[in-house]
VOZAKE-525231 format. One record per residue: residue number from 1; residue in three letters; x, y, z of N, C-alpha, C in turn. Coordinates in nm, 3 decimals. Each point is the difference from the previous one (the first is absolute). Example, Ala and Ser with C-alpha at 12.3 -4.5 7.8 and 13.67 -1.06 7.14 Angstrom:
BEGIN
1, ALA, 1.319, -0.569, 0.780, -0.089, 0.119, 0.000, 0.090, 0.120, 0.000
2, SER, -0.035, 0.105, -0.072, 0.082, 0.119, 0.006, -0.077, 0.109, 0.073
//
This chain:
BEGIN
1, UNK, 1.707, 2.800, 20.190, 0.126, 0.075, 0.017, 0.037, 0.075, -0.128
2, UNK, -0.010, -0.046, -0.102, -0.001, 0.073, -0.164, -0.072, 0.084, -0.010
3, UNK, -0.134, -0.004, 0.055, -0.073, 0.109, -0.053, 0.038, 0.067, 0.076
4, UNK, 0.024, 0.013, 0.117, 0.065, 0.125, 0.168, 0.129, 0.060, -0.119
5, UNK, 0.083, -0.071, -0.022, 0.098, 0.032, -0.069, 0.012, 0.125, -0.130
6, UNK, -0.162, -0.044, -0.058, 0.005, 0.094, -0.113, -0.092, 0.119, 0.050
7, UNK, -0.081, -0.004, 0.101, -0.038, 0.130, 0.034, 0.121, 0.039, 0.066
8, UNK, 0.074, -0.016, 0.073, 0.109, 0.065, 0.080, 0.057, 0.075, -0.138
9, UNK, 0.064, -0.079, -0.118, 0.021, 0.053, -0.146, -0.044, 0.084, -0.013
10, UNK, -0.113, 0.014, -0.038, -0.101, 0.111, -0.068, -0.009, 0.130, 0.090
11, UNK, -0.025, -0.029, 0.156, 0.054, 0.134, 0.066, 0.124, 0.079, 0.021
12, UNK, 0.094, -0.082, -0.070, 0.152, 0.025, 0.057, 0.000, 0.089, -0.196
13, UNK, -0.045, -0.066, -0.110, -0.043, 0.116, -0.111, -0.060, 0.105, 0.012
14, UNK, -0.124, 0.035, 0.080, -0.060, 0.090, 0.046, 0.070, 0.116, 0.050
15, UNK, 0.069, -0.058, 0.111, 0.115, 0.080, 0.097, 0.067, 0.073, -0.142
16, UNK, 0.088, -0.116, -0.036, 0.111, 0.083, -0.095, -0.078, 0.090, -0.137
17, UNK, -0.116, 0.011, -0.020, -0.079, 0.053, -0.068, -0.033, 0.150, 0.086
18, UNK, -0.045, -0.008, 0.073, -0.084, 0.102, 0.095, 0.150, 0.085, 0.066
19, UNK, 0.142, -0.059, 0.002, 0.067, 0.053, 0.027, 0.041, 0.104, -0.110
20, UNK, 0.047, -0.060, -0.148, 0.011, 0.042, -0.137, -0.091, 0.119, 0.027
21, UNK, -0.114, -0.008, 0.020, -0.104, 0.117, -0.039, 0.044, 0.092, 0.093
22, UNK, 0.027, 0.000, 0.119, 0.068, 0.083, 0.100, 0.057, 0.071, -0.046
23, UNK, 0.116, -0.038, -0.045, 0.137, 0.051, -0.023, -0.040, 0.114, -0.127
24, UNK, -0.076, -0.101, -0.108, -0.011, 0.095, -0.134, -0.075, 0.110, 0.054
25, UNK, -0.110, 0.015, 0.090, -0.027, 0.107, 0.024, 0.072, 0.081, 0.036
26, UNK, 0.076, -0.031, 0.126, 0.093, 0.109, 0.004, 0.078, 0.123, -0.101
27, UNK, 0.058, -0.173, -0.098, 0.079, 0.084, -0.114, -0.045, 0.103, -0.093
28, UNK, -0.168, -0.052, -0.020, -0.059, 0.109, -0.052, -0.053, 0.116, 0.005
29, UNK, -0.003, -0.039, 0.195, -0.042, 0.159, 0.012, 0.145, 0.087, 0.059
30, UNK, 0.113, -0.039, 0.020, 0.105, 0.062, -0.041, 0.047, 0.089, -0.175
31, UNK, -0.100, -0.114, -0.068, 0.057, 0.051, -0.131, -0.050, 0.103, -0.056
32, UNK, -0.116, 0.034, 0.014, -0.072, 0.109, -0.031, -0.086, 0.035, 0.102
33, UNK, -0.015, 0.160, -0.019, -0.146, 0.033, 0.126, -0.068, -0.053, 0.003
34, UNK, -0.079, -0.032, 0.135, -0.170, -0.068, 0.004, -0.075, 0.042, -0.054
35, UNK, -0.096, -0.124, -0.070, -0.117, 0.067, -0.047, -0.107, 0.072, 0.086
36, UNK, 0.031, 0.009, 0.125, -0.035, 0.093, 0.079, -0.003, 0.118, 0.027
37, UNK, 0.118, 0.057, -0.087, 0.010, 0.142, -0.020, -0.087, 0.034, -0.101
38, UNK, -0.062, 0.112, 0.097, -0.086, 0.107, -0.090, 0.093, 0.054, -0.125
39, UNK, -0.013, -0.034, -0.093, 0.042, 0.117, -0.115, -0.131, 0.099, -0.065
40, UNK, 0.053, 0.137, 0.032, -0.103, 0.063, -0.053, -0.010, 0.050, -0.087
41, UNK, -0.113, 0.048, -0.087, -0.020, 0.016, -0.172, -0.007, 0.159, 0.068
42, UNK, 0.123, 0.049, -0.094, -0.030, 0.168, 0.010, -0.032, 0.025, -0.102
43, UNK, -0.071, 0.124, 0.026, -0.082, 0.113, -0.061, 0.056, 0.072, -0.094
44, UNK, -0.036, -0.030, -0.132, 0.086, 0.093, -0.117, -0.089, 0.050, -0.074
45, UNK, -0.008, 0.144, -0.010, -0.045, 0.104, -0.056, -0.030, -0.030, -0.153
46, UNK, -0.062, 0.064, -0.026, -0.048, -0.019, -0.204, 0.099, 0.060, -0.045
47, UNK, 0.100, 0.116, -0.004, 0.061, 0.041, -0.061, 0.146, -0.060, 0.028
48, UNK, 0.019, -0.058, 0.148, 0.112, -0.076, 0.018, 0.029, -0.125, -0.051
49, UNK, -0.149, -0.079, -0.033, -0.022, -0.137, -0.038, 0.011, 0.023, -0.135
50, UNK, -0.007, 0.103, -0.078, 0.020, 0.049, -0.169, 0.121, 0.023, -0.002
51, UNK, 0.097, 0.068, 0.066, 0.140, 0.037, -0.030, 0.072, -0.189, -0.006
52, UNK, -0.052, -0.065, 0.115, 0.070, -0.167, 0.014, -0.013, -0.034, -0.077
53, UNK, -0.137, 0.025, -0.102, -0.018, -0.106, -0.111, 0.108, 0.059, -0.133
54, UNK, 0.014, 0.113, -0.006, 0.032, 0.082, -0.066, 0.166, -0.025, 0.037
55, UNK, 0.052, -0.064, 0.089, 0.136, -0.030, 0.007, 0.012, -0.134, -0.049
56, UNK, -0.100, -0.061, 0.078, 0.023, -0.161, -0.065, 0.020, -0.006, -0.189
57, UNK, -0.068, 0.072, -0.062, -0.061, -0.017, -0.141, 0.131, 0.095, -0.103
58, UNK, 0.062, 0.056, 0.088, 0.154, 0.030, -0.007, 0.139, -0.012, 0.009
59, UNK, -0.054, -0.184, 0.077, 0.125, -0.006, 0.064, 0.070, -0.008, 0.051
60, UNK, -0.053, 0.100, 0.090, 0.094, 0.070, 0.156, -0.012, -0.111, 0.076
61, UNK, 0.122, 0.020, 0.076, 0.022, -0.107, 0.134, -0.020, 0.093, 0.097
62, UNK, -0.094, -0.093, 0.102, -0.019, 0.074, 0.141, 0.127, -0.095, 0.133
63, UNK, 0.018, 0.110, 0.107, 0.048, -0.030, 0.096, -0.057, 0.008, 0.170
64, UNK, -0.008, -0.078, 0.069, -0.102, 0.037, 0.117, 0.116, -0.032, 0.116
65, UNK, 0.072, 0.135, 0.056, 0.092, -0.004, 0.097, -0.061, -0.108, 0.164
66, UNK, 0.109, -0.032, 0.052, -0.002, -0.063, 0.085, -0.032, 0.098, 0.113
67, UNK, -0.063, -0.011, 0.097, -0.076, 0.096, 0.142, -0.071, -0.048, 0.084
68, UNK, 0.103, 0.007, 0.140, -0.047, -0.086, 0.078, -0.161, -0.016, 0.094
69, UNK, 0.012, -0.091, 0.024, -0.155, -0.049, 0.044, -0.112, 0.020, -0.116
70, UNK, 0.022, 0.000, -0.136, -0.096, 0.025, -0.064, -0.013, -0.111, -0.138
71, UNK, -0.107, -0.070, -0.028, 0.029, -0.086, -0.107, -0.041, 0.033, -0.104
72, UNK, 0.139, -0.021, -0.082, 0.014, 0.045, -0.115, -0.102, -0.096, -0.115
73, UNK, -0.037, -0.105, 0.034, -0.091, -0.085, -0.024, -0.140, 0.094, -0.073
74, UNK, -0.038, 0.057, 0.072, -0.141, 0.077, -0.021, 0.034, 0.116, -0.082
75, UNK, 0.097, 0.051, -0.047, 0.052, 0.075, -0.094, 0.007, -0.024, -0.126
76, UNK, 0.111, -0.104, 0.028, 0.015, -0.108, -0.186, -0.096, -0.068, 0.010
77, UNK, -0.116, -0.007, 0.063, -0.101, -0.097, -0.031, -0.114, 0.083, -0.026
78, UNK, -0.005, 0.118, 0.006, -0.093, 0.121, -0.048, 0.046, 0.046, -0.128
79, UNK, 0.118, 0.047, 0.001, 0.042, 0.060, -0.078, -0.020, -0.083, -0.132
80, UNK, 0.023, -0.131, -0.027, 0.032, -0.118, -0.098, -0.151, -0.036, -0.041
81, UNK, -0.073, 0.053, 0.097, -0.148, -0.035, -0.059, -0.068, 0.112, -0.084
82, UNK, 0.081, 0.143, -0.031, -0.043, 0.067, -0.070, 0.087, -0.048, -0.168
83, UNK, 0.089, -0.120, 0.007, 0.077, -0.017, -0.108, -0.134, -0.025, -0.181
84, UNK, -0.003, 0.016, -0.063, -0.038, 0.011, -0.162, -0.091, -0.128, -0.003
85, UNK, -0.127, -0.007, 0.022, -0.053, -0.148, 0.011, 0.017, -0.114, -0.123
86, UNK, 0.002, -0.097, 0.084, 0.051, -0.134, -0.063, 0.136, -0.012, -0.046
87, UNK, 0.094, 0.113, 0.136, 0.101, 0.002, -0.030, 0.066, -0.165, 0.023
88, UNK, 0.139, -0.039, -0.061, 0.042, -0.138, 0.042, 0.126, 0.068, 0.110
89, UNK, -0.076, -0.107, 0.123, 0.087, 0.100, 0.136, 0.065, -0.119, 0.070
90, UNK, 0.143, -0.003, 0.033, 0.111, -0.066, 0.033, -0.037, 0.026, 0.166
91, UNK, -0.028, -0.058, 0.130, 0.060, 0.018, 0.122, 0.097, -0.074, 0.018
92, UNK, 0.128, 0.024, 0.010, 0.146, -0.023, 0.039, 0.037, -0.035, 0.104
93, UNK, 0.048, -0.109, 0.080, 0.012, -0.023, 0.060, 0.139, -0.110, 0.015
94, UNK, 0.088, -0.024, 0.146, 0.077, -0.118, -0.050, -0.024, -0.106, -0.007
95, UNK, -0.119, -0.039, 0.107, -0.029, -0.147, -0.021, -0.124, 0.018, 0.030
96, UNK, -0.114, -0.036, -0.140, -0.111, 0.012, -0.049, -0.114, -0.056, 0.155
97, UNK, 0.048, -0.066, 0.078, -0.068, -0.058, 0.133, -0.019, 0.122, 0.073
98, UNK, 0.087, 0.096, -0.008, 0.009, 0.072, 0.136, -0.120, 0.107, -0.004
99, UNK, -0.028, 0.031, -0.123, -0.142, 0.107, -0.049, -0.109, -0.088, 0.005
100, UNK, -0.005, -0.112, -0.017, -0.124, -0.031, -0.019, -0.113, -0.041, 0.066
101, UNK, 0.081, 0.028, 0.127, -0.112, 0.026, 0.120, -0.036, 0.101, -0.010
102, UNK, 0.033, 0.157, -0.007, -0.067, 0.104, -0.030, -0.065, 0.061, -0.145
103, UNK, -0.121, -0.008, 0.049, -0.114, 0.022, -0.123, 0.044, 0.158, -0.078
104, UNK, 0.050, 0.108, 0.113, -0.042, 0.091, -0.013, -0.015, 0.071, -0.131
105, UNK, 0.121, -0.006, -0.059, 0.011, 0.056, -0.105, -0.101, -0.032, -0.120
106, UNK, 0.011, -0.150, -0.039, -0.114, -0.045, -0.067, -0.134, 0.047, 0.088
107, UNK, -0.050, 0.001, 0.098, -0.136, 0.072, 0.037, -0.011, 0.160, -0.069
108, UNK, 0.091, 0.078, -0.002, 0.004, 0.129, -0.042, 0.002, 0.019, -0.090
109, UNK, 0.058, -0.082, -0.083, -0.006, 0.016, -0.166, -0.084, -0.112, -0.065
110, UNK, -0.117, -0.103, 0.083, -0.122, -0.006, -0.039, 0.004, -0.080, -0.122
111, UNK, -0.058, 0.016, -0.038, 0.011, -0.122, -0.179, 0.000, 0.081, -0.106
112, UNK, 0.038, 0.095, 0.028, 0.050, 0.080, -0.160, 0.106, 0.037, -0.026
113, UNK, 0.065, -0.133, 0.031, 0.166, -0.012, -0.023, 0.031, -0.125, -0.013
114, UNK, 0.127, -0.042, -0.076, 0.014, -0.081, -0.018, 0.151, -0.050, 0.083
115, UNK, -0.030, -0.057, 0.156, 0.087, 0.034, 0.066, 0.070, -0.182, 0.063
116, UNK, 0.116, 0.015, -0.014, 0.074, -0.136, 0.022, 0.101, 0.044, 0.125
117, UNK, 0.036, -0.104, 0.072, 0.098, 0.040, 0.124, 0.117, -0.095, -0.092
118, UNK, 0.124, 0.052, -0.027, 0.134, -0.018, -0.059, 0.110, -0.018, 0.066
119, UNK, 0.089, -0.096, 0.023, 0.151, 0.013, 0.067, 0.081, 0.087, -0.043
120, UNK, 0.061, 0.084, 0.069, 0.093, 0.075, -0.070, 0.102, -0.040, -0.090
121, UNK, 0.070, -0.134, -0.013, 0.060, -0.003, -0.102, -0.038, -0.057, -0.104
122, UNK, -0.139, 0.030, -0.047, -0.065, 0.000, -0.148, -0.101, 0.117, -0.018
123, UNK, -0.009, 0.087, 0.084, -0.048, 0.156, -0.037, 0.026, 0.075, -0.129
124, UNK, 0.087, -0.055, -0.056, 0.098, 0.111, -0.073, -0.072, -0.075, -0.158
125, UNK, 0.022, -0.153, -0.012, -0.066, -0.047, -0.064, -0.152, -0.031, -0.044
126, UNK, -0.046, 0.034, 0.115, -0.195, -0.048, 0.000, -0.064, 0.079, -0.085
127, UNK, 0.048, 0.147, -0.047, -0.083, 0.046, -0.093, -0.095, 0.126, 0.068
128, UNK, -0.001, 0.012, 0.094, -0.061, 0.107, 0.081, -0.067, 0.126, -0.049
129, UNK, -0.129, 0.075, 0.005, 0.022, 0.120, -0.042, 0.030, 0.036, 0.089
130, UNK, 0.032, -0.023, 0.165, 0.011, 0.089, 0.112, 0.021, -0.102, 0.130
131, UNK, 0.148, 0.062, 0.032, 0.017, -0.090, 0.114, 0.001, 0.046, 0.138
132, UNK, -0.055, -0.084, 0.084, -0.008, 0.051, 0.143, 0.087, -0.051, 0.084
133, UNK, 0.046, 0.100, 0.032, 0.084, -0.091, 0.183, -0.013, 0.074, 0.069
134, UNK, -0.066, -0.059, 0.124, -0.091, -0.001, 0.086, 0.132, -0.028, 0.113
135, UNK, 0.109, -0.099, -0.044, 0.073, -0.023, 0.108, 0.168, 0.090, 0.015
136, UNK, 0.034, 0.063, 0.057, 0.141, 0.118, -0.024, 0.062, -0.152, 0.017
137, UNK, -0.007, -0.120, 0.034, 0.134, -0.103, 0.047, 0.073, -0.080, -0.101
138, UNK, -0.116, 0.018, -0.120, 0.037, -0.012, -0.153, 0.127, 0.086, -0.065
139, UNK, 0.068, -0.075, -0.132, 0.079, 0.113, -0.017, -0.069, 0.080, -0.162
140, UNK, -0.072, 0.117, 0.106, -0.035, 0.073, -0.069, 0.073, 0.126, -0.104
141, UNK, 0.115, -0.001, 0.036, 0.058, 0.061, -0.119, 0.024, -0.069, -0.143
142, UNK, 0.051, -0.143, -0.001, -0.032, -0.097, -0.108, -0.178, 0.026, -0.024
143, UNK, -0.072, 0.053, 0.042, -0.112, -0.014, -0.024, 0.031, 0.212, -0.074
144, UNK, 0.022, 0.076, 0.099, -0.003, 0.143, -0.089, 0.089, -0.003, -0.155
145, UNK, 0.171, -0.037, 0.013, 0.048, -0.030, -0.102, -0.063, -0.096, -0.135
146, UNK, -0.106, -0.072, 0.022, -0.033, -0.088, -0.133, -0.145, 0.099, -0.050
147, UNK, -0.062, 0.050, 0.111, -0.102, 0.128, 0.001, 0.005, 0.120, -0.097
148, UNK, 0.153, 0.027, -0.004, 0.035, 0.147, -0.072, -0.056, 0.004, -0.174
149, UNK, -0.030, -0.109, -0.064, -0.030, -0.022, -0.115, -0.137, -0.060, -0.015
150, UNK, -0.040, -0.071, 0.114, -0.088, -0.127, -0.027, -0.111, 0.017, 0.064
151, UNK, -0.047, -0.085, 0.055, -0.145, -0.020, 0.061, 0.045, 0.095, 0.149
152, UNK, -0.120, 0.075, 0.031, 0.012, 0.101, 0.127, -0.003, -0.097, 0.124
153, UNK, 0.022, 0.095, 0.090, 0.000, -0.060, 0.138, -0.064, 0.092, 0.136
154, UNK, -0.019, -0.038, 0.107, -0.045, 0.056, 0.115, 0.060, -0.085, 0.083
155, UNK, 0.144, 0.028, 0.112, 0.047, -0.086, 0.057, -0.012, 0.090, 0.167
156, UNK, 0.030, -0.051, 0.067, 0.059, 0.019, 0.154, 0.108, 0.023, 0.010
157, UNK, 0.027, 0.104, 0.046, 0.174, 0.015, 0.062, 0.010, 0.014, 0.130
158, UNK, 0.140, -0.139, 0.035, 0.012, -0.012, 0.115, 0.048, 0.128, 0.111
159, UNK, 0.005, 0.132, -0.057, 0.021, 0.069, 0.071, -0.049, 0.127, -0.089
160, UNK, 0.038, 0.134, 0.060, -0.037, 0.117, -0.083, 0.125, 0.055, -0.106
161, UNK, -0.075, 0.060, -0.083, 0.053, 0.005, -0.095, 0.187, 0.090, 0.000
162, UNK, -0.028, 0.100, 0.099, 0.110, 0.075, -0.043, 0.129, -0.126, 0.147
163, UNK, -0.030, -0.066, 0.051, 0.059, -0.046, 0.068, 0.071, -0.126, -0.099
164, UNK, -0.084, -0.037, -0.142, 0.083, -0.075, -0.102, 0.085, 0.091, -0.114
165, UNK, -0.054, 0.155, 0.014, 0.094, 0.062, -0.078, 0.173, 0.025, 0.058
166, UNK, -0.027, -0.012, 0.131, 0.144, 0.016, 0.054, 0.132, -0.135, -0.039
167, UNK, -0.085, -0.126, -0.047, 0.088, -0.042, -0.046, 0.110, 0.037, -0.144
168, UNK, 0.099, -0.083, -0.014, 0.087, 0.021, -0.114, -0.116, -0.059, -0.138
169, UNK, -0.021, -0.113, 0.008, -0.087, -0.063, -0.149, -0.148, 0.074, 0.020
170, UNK, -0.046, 0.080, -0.105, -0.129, 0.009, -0.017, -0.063, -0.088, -0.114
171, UNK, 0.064, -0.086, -0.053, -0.057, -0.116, -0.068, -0.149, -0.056, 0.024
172, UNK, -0.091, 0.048, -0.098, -0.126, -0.001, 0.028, -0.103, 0.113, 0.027
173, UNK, 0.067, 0.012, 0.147, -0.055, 0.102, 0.001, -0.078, 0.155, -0.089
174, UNK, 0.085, 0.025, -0.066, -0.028, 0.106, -0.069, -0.125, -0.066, -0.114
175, UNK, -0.107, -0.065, -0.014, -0.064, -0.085, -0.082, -0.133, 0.049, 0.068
176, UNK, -0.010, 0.086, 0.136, -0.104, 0.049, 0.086, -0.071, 0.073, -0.067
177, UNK, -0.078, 0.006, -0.014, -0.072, 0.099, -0.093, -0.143, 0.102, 0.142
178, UNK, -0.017, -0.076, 0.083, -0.137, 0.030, 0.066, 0.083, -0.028, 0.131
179, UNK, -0.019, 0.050, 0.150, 0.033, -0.034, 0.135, -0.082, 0.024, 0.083
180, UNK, -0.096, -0.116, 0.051, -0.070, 0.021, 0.121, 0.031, 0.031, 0.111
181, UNK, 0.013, 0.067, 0.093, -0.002, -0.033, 0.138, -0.103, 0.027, 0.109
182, UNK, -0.041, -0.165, 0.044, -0.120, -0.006, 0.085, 0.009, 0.138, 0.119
183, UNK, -0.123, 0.031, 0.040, -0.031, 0.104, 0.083, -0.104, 0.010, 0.075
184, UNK, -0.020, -0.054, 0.139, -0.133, 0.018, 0.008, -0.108, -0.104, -0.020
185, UNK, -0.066, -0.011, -0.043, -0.121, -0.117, -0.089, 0.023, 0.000, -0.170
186, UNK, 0.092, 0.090, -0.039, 0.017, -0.033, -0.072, 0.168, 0.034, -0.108
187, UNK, -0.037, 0.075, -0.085, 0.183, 0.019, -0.069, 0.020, 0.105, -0.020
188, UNK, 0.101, 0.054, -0.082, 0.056, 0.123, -0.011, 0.083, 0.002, -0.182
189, UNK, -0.003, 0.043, -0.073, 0.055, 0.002, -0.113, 0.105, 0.052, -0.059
190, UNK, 0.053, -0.035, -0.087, 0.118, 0.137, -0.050, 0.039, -0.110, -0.099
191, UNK, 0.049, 0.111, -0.104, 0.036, -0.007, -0.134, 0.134, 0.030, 0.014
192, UNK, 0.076, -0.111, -0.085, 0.137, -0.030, -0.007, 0.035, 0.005, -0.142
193, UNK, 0.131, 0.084, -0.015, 0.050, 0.022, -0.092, 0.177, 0.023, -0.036
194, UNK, 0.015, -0.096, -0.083, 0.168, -0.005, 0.004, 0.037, 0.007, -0.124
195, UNK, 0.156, 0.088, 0.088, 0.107, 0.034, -0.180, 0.014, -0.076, -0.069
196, UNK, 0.053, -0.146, 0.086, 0.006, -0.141, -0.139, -0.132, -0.029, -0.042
197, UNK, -0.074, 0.038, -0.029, -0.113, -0.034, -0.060, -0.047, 0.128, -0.088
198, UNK, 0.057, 0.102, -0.044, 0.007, 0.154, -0.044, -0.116, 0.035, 0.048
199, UNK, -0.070, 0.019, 0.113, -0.108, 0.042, 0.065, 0.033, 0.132, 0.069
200, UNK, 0.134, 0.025, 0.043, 0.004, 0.135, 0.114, 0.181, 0.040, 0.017
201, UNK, 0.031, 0.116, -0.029, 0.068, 0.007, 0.009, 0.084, 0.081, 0.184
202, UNK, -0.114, 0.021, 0.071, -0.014, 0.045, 0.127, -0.040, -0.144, 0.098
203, UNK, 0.086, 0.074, 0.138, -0.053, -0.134, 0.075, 0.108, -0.040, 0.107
204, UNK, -0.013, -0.105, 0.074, 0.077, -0.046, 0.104, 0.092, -0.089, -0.081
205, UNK, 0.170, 0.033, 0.036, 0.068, -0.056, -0.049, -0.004, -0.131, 0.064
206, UNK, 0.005, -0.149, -0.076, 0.020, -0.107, 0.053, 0.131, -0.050, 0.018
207, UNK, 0.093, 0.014, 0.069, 0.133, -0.065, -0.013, 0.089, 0.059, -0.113
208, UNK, 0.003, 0.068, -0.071, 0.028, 0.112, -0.139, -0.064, -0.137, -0.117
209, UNK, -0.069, -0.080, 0.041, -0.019, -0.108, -0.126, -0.133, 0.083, -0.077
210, UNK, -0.120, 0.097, 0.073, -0.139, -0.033, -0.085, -0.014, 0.121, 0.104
211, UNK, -0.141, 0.080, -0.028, -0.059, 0.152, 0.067, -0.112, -0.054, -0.027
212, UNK, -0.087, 0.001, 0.107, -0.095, -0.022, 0.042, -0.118, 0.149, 0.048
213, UNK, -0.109, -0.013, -0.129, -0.076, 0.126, 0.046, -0.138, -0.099, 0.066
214, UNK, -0.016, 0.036, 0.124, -0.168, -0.036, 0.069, -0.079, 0.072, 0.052
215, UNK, -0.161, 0.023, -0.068, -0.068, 0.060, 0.056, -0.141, -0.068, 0.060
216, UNK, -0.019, 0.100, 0.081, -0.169, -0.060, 0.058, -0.111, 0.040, -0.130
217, UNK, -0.035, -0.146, -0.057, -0.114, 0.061, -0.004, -0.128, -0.029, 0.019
218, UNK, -0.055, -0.061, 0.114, -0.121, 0.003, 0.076, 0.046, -0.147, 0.134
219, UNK, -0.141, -0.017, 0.001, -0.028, -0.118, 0.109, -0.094, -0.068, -0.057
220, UNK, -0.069, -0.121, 0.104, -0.125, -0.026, -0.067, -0.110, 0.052, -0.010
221, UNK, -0.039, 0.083, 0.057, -0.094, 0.072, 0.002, -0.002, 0.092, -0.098
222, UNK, 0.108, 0.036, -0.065, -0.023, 0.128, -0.127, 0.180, -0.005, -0.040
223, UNK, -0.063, 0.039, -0.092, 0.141, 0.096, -0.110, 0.028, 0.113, 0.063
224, UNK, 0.141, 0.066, 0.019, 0.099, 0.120, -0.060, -0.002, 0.012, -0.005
225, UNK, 0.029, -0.048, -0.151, 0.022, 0.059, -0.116, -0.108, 0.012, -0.108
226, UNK, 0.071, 0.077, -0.130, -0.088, -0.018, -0.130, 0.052, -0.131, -0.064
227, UNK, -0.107, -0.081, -0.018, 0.066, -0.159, -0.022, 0.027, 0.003, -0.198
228, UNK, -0.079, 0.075, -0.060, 0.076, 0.020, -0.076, 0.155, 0.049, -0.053
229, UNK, 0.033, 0.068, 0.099, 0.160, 0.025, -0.004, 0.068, -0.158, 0.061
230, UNK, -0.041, -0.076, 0.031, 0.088, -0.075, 0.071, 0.056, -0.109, -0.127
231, UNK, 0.139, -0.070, 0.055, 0.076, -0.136, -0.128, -0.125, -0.055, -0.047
232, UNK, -0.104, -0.042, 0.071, -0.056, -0.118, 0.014, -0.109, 0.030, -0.103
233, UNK, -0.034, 0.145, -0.019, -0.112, 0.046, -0.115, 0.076, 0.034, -0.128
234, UNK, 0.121, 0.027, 0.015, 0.083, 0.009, -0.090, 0.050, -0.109, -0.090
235, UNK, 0.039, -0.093, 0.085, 0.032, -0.157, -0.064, -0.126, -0.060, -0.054
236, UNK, -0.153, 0.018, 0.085, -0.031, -0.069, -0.080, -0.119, 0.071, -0.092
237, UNK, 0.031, 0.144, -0.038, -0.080, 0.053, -0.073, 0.076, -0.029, -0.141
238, UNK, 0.175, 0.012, 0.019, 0.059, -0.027, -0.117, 0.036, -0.106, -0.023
239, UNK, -0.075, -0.123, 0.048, -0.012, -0.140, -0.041, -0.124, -0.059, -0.064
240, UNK, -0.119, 0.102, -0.008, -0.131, 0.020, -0.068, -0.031, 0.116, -0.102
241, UNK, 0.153, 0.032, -0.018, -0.055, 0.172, -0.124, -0.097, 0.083, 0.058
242, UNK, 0.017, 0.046, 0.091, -0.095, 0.120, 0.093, 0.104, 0.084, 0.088
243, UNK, -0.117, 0.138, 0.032, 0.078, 0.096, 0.049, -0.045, -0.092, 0.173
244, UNK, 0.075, 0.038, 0.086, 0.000, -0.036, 0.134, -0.127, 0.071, 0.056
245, UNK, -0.068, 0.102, -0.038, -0.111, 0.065, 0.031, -0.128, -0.132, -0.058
246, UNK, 0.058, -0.009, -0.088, -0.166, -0.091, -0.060, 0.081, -0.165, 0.045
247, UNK, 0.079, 0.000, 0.032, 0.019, -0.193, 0.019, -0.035, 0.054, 0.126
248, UNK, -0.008, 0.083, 0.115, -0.048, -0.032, 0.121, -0.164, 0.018, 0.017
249, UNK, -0.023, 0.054, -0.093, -0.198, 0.010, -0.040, -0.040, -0.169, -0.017
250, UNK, 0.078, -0.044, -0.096, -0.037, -0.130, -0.067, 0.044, -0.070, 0.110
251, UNK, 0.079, -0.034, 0.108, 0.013, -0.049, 0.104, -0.111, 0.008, 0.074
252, UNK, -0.075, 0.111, 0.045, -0.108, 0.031, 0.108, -0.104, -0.097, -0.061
253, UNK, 0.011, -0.017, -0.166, -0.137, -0.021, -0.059, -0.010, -0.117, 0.007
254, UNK, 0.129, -0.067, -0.019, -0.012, -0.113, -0.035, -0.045, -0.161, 0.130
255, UNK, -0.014, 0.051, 0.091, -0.050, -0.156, 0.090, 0.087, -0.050, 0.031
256, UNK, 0.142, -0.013, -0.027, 0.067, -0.087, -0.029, 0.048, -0.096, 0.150
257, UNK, -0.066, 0.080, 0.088, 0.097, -0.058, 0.141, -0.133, -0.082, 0.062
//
């Protein structure tokens, strides 16, 4: 009768075990997409994949608007793999569980990075050369505002961009330096430039707080523009003592991505 007793035990653990696992599944695949979703590695051009590196190594913060049916996933996870190799790369997140079922990002940026998944409320502290958020549910403006001085970023926004200019606070915001918006298989570009930052004195008024100048300049597939005219050859030609003509030569030359 004891021993009946302790197998009856041991299955009645089982149960409440096999139930546990139930449930957590659920929670997890509520918490983040399945690893079932295809994320796909888009296609970035040599001269588009030189201007990214050429923003990262400057600075610039990128933005990848929110658009529906399309994941923004395969964007910041392309885009972040052209970042300065052996960059030290922050993925942001609120609760470090919910990414770490998805590989993707680490698959795309491969082992020539030095890449950690981070809670958002020690981002600010970890030391980052470059932080990712991958998730808009984060609060990514505490992430643009600590950005404006410090280690760069590439975040998600939960919606498009001029639909957050209509608010009253642009707090953060204006810290944009680069704006994706997915298109297609792949993105769309434009260069951002603001009065509080003495960049432009033309532009879309924001609320009378800040003027906002944005232009296209390319996709993934090609440049625009002349990427030497752009902030991004500018900032970081005059962060190496070079004219923007020869820091974007020494960019092509250099391997670096």
């Amino acid at each position: 009768m004891e021993a009946l007793n302790m197998i009856a035990g041991t299955y009645a653990v089982r149960d409440r075990l096999l139930e546990s696992l139930n449930v957590g599944r659920v929670r997890l695949r509520s918490a983040f997409p399945d690893d079932r979703t295809e994320h796909s590695v888009i296609e970035i051009s040599e001269n588009v994949g030189k201007l990214l590196l050429m923003a990262f190594l400057s600075g610039s913060n990128i933005a990848v608007e929110s658009v529906a049916s399309f994941d923004q996933f395969s964007v910041i996870g392309s885009v972040a793999s052209c970042a300065p190799r052996f960059s030290k790369i922050a993925v942001v997140c609120k609760k470090i569980e919910r990414i770490n079922g998805d590989n993707f990002i680490r698959r795309c940026m491969k082992s020539k990075h030095d890449v950690a998944f981070v809670a958002q409320d020690i981002a600010k502290s970890y030391g980052a050369d470059l932080l990712v958020c991958p998730f808009p549910d984060i609060n990514y403006r505490r992430i643009m505002n600590f950005c404006r001085t410090r280690s760069s970023y590439i975040t998600a926004l939960d919606r498009k961009l001029d639909q957050l200019l209509v608010r009253k606070s642009i707090e953060g915001i204006n810290s944009i330096d680069m704006l994706l918006t997915p298109s297609g298989s792949g993105f769309v570009m434009h260069e951002l430039r603001w009065l509080s930052r003495n960049e432009t004195e033309h532009g879309i008024d924001i609320n009378g707080e800040d003027l906002l100048e944005m232009d296209r300049i390319g996709t993934n597939n090609g440049l625009e523009c002349i990427p030497e005219d752009t902030k991004y050859a500018r900032r970081y030609s005059k962060s190496i003592g070079e004219r923007p003509d020869t820091a974007w030569n020494m960019v092509l030359k250099s391997g670096n991505r």
